[in-house]
C-alpha positions in Angstrom: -199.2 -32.1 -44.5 -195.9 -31.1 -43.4 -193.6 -33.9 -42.0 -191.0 -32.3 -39.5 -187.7 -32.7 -40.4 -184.2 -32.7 -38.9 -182.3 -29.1 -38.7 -178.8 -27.7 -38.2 -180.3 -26.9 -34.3 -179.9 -28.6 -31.6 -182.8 -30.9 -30.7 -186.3 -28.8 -29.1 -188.7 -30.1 -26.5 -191.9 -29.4 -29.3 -195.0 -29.8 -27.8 -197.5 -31.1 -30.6 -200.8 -32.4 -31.3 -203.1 -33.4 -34.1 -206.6 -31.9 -34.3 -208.4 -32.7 -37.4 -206.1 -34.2 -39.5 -203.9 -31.8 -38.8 -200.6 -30.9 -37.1 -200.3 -28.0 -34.4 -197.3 -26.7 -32.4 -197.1 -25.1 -29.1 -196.3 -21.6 -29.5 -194.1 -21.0 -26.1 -194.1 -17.1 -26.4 -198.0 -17.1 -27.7 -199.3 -20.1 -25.7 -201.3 -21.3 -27.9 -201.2 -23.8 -30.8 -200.4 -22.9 -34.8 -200.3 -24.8 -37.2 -197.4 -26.8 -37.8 -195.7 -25.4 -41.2 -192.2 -26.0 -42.3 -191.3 -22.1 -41.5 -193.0 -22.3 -38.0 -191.0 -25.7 -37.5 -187.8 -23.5 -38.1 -189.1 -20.8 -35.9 -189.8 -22.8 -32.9 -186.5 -24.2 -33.2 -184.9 -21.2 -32.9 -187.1 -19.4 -30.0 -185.9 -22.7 -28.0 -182.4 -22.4 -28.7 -182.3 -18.7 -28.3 -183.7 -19.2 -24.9 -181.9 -22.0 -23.8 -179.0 -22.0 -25.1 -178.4 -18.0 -25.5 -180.6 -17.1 -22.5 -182.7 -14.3 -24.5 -185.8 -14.1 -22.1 -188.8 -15.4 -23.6 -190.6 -12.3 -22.1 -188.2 -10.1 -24.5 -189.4 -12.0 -27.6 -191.9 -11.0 -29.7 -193.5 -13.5 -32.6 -194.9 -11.2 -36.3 -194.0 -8.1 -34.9 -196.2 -5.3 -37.7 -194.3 -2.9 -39.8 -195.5 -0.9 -42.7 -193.2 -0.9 -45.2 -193.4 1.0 -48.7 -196.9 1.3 -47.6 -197.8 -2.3 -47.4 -198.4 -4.3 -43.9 -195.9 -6.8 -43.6 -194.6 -9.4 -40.6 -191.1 -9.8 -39.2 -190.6 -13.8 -38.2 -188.9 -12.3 -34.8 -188.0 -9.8 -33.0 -186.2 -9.6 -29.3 -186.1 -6.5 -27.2 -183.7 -5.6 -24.1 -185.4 -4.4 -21.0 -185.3 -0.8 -21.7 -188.1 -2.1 -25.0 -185.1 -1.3 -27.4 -185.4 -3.6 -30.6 -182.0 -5.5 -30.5 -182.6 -8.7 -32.7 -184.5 -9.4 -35.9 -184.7 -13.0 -37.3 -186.1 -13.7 -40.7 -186.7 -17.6 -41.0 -187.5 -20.0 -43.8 -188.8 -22.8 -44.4 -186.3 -25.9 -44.6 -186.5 -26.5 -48.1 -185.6 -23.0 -49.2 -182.6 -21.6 -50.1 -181.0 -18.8 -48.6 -180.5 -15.9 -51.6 -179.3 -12.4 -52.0 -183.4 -11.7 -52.0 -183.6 -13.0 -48.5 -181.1 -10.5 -47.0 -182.5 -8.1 -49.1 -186.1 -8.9 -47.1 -184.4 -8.5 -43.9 -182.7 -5.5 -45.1 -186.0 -3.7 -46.3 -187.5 -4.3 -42.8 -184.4 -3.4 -41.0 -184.6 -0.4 -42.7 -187.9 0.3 -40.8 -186.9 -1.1 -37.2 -183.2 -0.1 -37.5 -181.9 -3.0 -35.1 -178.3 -4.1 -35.0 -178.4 -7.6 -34.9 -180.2 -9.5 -37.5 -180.6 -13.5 -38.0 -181.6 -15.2 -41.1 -181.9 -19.0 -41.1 -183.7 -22.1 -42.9 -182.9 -24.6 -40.2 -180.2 -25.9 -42.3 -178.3 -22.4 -42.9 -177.7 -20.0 -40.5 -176.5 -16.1 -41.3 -175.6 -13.6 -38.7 -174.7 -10.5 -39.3 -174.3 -6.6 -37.2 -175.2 -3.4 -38.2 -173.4 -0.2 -37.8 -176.1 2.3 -39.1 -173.1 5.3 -38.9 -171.0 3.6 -41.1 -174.1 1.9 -43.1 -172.1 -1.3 -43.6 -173.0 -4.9 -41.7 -170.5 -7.2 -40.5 -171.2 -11.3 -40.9 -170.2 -12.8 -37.3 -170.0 -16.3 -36.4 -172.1 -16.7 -33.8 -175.1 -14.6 -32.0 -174.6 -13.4 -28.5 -175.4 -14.7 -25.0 -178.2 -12.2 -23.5 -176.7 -9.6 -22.3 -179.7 -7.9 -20.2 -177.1 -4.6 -19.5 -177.5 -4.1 -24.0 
């Protein structure tokens, strides 16, 4: 069973219960409760903090959004929209204990490639990578930080 552990986030109000031995989170955007994994700890994290801290609507988030790539059905982690239903932020999350490689960009990459969104997130908890696309120039930028919501994007 997965004990939760501390991340490189600020703390999250985590709503969680045991049924059956085991360990359930709140899903906020879903309501409903999953089952607590290191990954989903991460992810939680970060739909708090993106909404409170970077005020990115929870309406506007979408959790496993489909994509077929290379002909196989895969899941993004994340995925925010603007009000106009434009894509405008992909997060691919890990679980705390994994290291951030050149194979995880190259994950977020290969479904980018599919969605074509310009601002992508990868984290573990512990390490966070942020990064812009410009699809004319075919090139991404790394950037410090993500954006505040900026409902006019």
């Amino acid at each position: 069973m997965f004990k939760p552990t501390a991340l490189n986030l600020p703390p999250a109000t985590l709503k969680l219960s045991r049924i059956q031995q085991k360990v359930y989170v709140f899903d906020i955007l879903r309501k409903k409760n999953l089952l607590l994994t290191p990954e989903e700890w991460v992810r939680q994290h970060w739909v708090h903090f993106l909404h409170q801290f970077k005020k990115y609507p929870k309406t506007l988030m979408k959790i496993e959004g489909g994509l077929v790539l290379n002909d196989l059905q895969k899941r993004s982690d994340l995925l925010i929209y603007n009000t106009k239903g434009e894509k405008i932020l992909l997060a691919e999350f890990k679980a705390p204990d994994v290291k951030i490689t050149s194979k995880t960009f190259e994950q977020i990459s290969n479904y980018n490639s599919i969605h074509k969104i310009p601002l992508l997130l990868v984290s573990n908890g512990l390490e966070h990578y942020f990064f812009k696309v410009d699809f004319v120039t075919s090139t991404y930028t790394f950037i410090d930080e993500l954006p505040i919501y900026n409902k006019e994007t």
